[in-house]
C-alpha positions in Angstrom: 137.8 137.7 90.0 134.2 136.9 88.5 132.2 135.2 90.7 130.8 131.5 89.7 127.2 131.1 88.7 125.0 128.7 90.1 122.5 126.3 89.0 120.1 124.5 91.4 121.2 123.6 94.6 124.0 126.0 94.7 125.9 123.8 92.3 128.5 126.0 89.7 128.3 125.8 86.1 130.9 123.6 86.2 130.0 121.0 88.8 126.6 120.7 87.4 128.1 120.4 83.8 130.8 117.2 85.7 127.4 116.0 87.3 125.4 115.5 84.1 128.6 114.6 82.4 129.0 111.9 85.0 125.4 110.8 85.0 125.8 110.2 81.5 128.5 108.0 81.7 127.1 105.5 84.4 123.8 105.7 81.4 125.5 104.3 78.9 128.1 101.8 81.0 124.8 100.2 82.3 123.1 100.1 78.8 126.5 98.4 77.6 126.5 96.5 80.6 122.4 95.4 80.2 121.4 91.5 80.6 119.6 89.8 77.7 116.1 89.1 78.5 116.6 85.3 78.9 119.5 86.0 81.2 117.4 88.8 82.9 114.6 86.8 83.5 116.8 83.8 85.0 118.1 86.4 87.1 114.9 87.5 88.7 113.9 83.7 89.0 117.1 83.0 90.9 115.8 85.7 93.4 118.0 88.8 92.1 116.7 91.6 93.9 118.4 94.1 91.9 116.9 92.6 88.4 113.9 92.5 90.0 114.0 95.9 90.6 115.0 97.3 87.8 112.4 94.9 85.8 109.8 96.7 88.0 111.1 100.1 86.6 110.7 98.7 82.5 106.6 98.7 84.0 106.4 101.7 85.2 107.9 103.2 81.2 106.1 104.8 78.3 108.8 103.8 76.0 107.7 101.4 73.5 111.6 100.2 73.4 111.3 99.3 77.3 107.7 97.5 77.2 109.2 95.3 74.8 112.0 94.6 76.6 109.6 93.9 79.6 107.3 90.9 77.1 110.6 89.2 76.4 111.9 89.1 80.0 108.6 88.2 81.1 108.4 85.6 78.3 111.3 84.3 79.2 110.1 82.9 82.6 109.6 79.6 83.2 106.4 78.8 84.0 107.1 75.8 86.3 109.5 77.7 88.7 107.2 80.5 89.7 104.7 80.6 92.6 101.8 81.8 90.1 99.3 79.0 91.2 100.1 78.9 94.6 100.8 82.7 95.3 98.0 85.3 97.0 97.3 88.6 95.3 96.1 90.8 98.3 95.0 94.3 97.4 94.7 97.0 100.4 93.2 100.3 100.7 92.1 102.4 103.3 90.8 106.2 104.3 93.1 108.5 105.0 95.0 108.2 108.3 93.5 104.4 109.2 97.2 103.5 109.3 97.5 101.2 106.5 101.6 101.0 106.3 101.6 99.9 110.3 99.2 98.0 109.3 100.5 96.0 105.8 103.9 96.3 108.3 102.3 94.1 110.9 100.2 91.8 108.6 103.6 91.2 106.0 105.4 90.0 109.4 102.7 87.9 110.4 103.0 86.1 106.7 106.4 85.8 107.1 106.4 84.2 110.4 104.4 81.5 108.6 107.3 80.9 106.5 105.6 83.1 103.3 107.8 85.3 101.1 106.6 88.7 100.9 106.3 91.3 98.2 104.8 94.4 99.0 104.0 97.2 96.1 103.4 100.3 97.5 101.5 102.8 95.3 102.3 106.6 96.2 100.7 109.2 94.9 102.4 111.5 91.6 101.4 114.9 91.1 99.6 116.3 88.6 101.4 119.4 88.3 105.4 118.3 88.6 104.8 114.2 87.9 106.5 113.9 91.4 106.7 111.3 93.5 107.1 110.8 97.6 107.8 107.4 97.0 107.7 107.5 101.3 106.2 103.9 102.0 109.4 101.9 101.9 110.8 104.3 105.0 107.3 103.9 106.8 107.3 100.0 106.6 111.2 100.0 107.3 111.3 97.3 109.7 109.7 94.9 107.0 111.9 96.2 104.3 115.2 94.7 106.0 113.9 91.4 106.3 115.4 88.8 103.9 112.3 87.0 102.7 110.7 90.5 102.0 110.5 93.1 99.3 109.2 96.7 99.1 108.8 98.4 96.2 107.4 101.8 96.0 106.2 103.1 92.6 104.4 106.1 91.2 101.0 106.7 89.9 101.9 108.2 86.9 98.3 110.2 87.7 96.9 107.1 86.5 93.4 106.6 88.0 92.3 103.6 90.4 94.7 104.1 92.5 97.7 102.2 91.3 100.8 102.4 88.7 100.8 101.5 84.9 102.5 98.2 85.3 101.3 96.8 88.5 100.1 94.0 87.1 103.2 93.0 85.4 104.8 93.6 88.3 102.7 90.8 90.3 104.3 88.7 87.8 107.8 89.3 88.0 107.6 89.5 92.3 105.6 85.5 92.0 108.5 84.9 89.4 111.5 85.9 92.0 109.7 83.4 94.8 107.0 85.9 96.6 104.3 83.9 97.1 102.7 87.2 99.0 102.2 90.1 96.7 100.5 92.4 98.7 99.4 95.6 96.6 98.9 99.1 98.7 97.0 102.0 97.0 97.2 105.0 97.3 93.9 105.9 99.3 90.3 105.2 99.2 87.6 106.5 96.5 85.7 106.2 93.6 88.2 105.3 91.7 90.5 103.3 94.0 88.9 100.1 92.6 90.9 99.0 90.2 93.1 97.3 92.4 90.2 94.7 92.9 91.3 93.7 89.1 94.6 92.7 90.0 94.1 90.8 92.9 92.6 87.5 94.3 91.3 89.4 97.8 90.2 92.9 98.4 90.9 94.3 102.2 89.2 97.8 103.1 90.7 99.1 106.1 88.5 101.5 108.0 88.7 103.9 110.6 86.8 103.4 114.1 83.5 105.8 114.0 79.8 105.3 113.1 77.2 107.7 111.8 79.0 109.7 109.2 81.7 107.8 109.0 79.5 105.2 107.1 77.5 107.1 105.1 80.6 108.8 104.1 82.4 105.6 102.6 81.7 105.0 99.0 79.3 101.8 98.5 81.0 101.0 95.2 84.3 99.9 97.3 82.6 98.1 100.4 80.8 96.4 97.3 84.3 95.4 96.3 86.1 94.5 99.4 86.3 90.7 100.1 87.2 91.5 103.9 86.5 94.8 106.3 89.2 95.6 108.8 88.6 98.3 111.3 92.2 99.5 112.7 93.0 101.0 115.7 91.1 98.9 118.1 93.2 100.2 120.9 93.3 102.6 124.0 89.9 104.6 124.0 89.3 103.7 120.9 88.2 100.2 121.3 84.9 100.1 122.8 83.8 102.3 119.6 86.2 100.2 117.5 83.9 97.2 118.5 80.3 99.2 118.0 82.2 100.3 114.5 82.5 96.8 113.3 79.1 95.6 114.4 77.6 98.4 112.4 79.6 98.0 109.0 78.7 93.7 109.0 74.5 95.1 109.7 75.3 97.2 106.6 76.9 94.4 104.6 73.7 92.3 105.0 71.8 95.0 102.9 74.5 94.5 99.9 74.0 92.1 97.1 75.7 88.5 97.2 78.8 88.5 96.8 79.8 86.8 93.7 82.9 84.4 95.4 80.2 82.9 97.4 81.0 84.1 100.6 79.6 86.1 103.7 81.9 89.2 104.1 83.5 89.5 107.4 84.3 92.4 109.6 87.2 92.1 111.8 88.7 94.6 114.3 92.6 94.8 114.4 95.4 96.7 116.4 98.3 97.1 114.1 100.2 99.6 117.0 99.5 96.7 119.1 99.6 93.8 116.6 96.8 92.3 117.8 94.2 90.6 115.5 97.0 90.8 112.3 97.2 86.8 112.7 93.3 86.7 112.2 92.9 88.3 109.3 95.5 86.5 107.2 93.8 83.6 108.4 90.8 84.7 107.0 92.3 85.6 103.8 93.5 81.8 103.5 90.2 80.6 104.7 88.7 82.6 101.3 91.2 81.7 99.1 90.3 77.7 100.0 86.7 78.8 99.4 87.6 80.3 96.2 89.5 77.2 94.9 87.6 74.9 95.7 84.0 76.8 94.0 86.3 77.6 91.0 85.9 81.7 91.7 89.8 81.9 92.5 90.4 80.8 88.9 87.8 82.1 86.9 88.4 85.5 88.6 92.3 85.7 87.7 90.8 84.5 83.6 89.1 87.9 83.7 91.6 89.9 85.2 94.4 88.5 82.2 91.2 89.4 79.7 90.7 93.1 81.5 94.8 93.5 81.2 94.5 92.8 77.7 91.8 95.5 77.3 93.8 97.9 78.8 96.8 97.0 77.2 95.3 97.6 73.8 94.0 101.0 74.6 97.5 102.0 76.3 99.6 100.9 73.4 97.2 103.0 71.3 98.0 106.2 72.9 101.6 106.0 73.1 101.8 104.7 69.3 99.8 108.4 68.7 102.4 110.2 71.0 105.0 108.5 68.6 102.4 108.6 65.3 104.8 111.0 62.1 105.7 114.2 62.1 103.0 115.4 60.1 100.0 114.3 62.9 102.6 115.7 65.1 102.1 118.9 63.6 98.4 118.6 63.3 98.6 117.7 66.9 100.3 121.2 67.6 97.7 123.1 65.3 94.5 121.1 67.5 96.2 122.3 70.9 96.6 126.0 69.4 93.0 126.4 68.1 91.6 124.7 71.1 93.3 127.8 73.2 92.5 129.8 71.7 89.0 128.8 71.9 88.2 128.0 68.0 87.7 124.8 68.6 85.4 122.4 71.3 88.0 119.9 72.7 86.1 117.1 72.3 85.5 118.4 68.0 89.5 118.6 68.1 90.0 115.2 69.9 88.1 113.7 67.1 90.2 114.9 64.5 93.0 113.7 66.4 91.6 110.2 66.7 90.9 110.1 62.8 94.3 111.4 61.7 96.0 108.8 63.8 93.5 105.5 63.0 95.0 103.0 60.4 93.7 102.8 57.3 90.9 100.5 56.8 92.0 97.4 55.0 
């Protein structure tokens, strides 16, 4: 008797063929089975956290068929049943190893103990090489994750730079839309370019490790420019005495930095999220400049230019996937550029232009 091949995992030929078989199958009953937008969109405004969800995953597509699925959902929400107005965007980042799920863990708990709904948007890193995903944050902030007035959502990169997915800023809206009036936004690290999350929220928290010296010469100005509030975790055991000594340097530093242009005096504040101590502090704080912000008009005119910078982006996105999708004959050209490139006949850069002037419209 032969002996079965295997595919991956050990499966046979004909389990993995049932597999796909049965994958396909559960596809196409959910495509049959697919809400309109309207009723999607009343869905996720009744609180639906499994049209939430999968309205999260239409952001997170390429597919021109799915991003417009995604405008009519999100154009079918009404505007007078979300928490848009009175929700807070909060944006955290930190170095590696400062502990920022504990952390986001501790703060979200301390929202929802003031009787806040809470979204939380983890952004994990994706691999350049496989596209992969961990996807690990909703296991690290598990406690928070079972609560009923909480959400976690994990999504990928993409490798998109800044630090956070495609369609986080859509998915702001649809989390304020289901009733979060929390939407706390998690990226993936700390860096050069781990600012764009400062464009897609109302208040910018650095988390920091304790350590002086190095450790703050070593931290890009760019993002303590950006931050709105410094939070130096870990202010616990041995660590606290330099925990203390830590934050006292970093608010010396901030008074070399230009104004800040919300008006306020950035604050340094020492937390424990092992211990959960100082967690209450700084979302007080955060309300405090949110207050500040409304009342100077900076919370407004801020979220204007963060709707006109989505718009930019937008419009530069959409162009590169209509020249992924552009005919078959700049498809081909597209295969020629890539093969004299290679073969080094051709500066990428020359061959990019080409590529950008066989795929423009025609003038009118």
């Amino acid at each position: 008797m032969s002996e079965p091949s295997f595919h991956k995992k050990g499966q046979s030929k004909k389990a993995s063929e049932a597999a796909r078989k049965d994958a396909l199958h559960r596809i196409r009953s959910a495509q049959s089975t697919r809400r309109s937008p309207e009723a999607w969109a009343a869905a996720i405004q009744r609180g639906d956290r499994d049209a939430l969800g999968q309205a999260i995953t239409l952001t997170e597509s390429s597919r021109i068929e799915d991003l417009q699925i995604l405008t009519a959902v999100l154009n079918g929400l009404t505007p007078n049943t979300t928490t848009h107005t009175a929700s807070q965007r909060i944006g955290i980042t930190g170095v590696p190893g400062v502990g920022k799920s504990t952390f986001i863990e501790a703060f979200g708990q301390v929202l929802l103990n003031q009787g806040h709904r809470v979204a939380v948007l983890a952004i994990d890193p994706s691999s350049a090489r496989s596209g992969g995903s961990l996807l690990g944050d909703k296991t690290r902030m598990d406690g928070l994750s079972k609560q009923a007035s909480a959400f976690v959502r994990p999504s990928p990169t993409s490798t998109n730079l800044g630090g956070v997915a495609r369609g986080t800023y859509e998915a702001i809206l649809l989390c304020e839309a289901a009733g979060f009036d929390r939407v706390i936004v998690e990226t993936v690290g700390v860096g050069q370019s781990e600012t764009a999350v400062r464009d897609l929220t109302d208040a910018f928290l650095l988390l920091m490790l304790p350590g002086g010296g190095d450790e703050l010469q070593g931290i890009k100005r760019g993002i303590m420019e950006m931050a709105d509030l410094l939070v130096v975790n870990k202010d616990d055991g041995d660590n606290r005495p330099l925990a203390r000594e830590t934050a006292s340097q970093y608010q010396q530093a901030l008074r070399l930095f230009p104004p800040n242009p919300g008006g306020h005096t950035v604050q340094v504040q020492s937390t424990s999220a092992l211990e959960k101590q100082g967690i209450e502090d700084v979302a007080n704080a955060v309300d405090e400049l949110i207050d500040q912000w409304t009342q100077n008009g900076w919370f407004e005119s801020q979220r204007q230019s963060q709707q006109l910078r989505q718009l930019d982006g937008h419009v530069h996105a959409l162009a590169r996937i209509a020249r992924w999708n552009a005919t078959s004959s700049a498809a081909d050209a597209w295969t020629r550029l890539q093969r004299e490139v290679a073969a080094n006949e051709r500066h990428p850069l020359d061959a990019a232009q080409e590529w950008s002037n066989l795929t423009q419209p025609p003038a009118p």
